[in-house]
py3Dmol code that shows the C-alpha trace and the ligand (Angstrom):
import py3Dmol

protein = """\
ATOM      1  CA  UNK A   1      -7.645   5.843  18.115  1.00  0.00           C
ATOM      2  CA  UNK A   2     -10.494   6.255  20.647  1.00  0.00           C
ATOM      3  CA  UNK A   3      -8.111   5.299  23.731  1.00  0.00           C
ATOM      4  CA  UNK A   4      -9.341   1.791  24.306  1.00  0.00           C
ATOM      5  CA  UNK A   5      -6.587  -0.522  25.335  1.00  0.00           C
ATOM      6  CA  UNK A   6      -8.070  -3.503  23.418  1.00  0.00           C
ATOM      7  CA  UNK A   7      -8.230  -3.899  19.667  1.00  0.00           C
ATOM      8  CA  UNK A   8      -8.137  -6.147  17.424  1.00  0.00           C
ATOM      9  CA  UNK A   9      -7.181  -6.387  13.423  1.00  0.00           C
ATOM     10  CA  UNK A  10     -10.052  -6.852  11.293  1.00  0.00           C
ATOM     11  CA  UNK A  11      -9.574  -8.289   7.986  1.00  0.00           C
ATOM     12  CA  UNK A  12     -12.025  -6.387   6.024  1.00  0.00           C
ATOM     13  CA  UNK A  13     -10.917  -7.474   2.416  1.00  0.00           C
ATOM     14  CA  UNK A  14     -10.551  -4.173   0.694  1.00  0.00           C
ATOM     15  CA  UNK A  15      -7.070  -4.836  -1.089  1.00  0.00           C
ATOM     16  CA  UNK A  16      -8.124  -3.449  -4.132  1.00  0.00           C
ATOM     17  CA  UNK A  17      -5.364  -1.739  -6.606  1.00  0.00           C
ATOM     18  CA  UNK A  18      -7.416   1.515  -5.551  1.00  0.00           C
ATOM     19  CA  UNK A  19      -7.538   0.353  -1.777  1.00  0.00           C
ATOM     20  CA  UNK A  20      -4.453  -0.669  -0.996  1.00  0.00           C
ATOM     21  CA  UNK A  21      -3.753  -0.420   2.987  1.00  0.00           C
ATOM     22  CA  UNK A  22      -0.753  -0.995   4.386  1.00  0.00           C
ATOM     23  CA  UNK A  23      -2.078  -2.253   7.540  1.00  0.00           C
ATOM     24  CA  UNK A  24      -5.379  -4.176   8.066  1.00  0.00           C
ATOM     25  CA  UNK A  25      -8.393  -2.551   9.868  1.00  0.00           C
ATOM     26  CA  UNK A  26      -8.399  -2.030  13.646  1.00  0.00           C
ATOM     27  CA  UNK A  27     -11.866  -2.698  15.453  1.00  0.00           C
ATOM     28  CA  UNK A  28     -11.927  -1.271  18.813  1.00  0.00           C
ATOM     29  CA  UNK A  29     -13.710  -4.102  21.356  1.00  0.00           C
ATOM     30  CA  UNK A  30     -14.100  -1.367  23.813  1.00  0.00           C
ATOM     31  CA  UNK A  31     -16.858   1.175  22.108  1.00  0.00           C
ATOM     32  CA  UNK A  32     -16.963  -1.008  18.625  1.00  0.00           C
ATOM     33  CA  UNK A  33     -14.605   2.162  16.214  1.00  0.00           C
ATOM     34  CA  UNK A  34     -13.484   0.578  13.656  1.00  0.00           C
ATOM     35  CA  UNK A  35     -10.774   2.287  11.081  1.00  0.00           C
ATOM     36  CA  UNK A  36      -8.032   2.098   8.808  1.00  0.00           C
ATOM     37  CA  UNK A  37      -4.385   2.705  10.526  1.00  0.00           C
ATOM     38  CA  UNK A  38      -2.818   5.618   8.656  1.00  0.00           C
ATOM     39  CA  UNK A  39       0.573   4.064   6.273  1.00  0.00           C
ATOM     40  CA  UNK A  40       3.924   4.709   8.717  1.00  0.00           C
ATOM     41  CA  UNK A  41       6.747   6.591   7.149  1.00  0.00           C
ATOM     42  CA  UNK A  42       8.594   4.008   7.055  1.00  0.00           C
ATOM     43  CA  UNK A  43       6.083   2.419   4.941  1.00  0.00           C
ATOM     44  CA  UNK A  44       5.941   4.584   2.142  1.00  0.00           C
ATOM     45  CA  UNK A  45       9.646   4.600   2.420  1.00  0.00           C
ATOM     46  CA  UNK A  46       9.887   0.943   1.732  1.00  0.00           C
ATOM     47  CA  UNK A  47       7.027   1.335  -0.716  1.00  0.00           C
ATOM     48  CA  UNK A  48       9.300   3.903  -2.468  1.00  0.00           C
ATOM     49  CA  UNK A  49      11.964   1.672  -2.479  1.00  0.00           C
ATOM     50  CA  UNK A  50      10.622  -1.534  -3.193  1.00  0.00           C
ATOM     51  CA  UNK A  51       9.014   0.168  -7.006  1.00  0.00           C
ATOM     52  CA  UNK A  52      12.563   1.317  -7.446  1.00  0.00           C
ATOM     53  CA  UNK A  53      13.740  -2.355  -6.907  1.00  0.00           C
ATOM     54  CA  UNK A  54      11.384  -3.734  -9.098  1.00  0.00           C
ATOM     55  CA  UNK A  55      12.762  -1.069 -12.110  1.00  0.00           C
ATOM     56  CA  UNK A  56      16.566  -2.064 -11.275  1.00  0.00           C
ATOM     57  CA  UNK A  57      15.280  -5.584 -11.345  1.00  0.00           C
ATOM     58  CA  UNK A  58      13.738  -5.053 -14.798  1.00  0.00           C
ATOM     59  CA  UNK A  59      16.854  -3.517 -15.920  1.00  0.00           C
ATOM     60  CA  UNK A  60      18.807  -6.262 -14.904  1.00  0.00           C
ATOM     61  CA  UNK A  61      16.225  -8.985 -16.898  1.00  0.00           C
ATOM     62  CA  UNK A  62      17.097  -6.683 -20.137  1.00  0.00           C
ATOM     63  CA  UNK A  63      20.370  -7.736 -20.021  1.00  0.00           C
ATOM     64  CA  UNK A  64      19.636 -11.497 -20.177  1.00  0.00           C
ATOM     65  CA  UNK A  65      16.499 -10.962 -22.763  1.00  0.00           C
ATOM     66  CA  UNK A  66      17.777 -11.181 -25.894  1.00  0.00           C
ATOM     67  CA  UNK A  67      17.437  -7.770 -27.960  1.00  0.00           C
ATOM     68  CA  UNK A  68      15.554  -9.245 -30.461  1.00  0.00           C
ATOM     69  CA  UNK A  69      12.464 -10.615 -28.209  1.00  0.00           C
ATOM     70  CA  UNK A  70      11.272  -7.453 -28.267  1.00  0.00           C
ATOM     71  CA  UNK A  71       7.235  -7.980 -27.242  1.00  0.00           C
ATOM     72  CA  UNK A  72       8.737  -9.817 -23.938  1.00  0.00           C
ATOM     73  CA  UNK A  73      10.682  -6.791 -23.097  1.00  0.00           C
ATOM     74  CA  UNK A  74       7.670  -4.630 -23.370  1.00  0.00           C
ATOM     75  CA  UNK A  75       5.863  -6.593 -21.165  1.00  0.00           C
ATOM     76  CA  UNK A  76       8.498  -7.053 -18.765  1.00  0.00           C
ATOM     77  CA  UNK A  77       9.289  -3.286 -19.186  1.00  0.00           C
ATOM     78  CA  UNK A  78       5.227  -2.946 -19.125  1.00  0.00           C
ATOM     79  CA  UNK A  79       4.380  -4.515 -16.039  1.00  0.00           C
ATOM     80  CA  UNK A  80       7.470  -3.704 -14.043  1.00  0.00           C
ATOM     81  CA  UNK A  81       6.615   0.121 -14.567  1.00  0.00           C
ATOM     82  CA  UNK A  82       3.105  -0.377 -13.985  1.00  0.00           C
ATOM     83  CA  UNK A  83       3.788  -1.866 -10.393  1.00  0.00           C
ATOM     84  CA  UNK A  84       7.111   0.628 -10.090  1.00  0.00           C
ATOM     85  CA  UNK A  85       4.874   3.210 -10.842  1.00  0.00           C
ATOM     86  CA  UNK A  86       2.348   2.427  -8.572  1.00  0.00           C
ATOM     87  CA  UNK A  87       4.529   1.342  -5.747  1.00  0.00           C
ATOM     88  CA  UNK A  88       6.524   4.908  -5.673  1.00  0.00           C
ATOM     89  CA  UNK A  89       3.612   7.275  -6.552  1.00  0.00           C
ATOM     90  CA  UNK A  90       1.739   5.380  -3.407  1.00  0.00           C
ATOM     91  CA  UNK A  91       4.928   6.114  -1.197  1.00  0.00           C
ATOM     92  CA  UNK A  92       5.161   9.535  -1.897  1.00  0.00           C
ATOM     93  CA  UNK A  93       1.466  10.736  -1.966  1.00  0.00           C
ATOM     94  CA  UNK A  94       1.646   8.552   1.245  1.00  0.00           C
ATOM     95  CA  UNK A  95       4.337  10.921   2.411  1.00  0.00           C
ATOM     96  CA  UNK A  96       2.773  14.185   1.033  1.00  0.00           C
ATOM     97  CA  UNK A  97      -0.261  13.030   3.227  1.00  0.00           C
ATOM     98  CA  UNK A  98      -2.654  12.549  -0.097  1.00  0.00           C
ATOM     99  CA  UNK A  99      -3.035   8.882   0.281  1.00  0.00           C
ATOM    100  CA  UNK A 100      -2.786   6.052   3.052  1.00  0.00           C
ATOM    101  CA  UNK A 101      -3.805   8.090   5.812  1.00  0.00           C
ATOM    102  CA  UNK A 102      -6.055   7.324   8.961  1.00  0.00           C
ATOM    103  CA  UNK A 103      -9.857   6.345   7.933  1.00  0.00           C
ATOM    104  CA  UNK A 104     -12.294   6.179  10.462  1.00  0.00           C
ATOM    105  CA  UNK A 105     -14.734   3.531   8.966  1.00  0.00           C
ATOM    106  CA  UNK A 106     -17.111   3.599  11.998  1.00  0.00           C
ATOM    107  CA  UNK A 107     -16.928   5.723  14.696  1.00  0.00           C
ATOM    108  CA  UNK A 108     -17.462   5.109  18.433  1.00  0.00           C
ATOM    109  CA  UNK A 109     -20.691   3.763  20.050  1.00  0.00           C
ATOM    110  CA  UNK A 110     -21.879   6.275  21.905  1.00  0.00           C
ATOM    111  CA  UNK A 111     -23.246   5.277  25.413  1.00  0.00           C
ATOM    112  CA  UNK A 112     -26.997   4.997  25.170  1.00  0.00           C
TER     113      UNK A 112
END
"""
ligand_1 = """\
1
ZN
Zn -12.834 2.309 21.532
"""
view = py3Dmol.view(width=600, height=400)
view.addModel(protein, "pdb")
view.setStyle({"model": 0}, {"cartoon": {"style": "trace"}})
view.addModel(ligand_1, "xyz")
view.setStyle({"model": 1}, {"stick": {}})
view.zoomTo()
view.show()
């Protein structure tokens, strides 16, 4: 980010459902910058497709639940959706630049 050549990945612990980060936090050892890498394209693309796995995967455990166990297909259906849901809107405000993009958390030292 700031052009120094040596960095290093800081686990910072914000994996919150509200923080999710697709890559850890990158501390500069040159000038001390520390900030969140922006989500790759490719990343929200496999985010996309990874909630749309989990909803074919759901659909698939319908067919082995049996119709009448209704309350565990509407938690299966429940929680697949909620993490579908989440997965896929992530990937595409990802991709429409709303969400997962670069944070600068501290910027460079400046020389005193
Ligand atoms: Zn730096």
């Amino acid at each position: 980010m700031c052009g120094g050549s040596s960095v290093r990945i800081k686990q910072t612990g914000v994996f919150g459902w509200d923080q999710f980060q697709f890559y850890n936090d990158r501390e500069c050892k040159t000038c001390g910058a520390l900030w969140r890498p922006a989500i790759p394209r490719w990343g929200a693309g496999l985010m996309i497709g990874l909630g749309i796995v989990v909803l074919v995967g759901a659909a698939l455990t319908m067919l082995v639940i049996p119709a009448n166990e209704k309350h565990v297909r509407d938690l299966v259906w429940g929680f697949s959706g909620l993490a579908a849901a989440y997965s896929i809107g992530y990937g595409v405000l990802a991709l429409l630049g709303v969400c997962g993009q670069l944070g600068i958390r501290r910027g460079p030292r400046t020389p005193a």
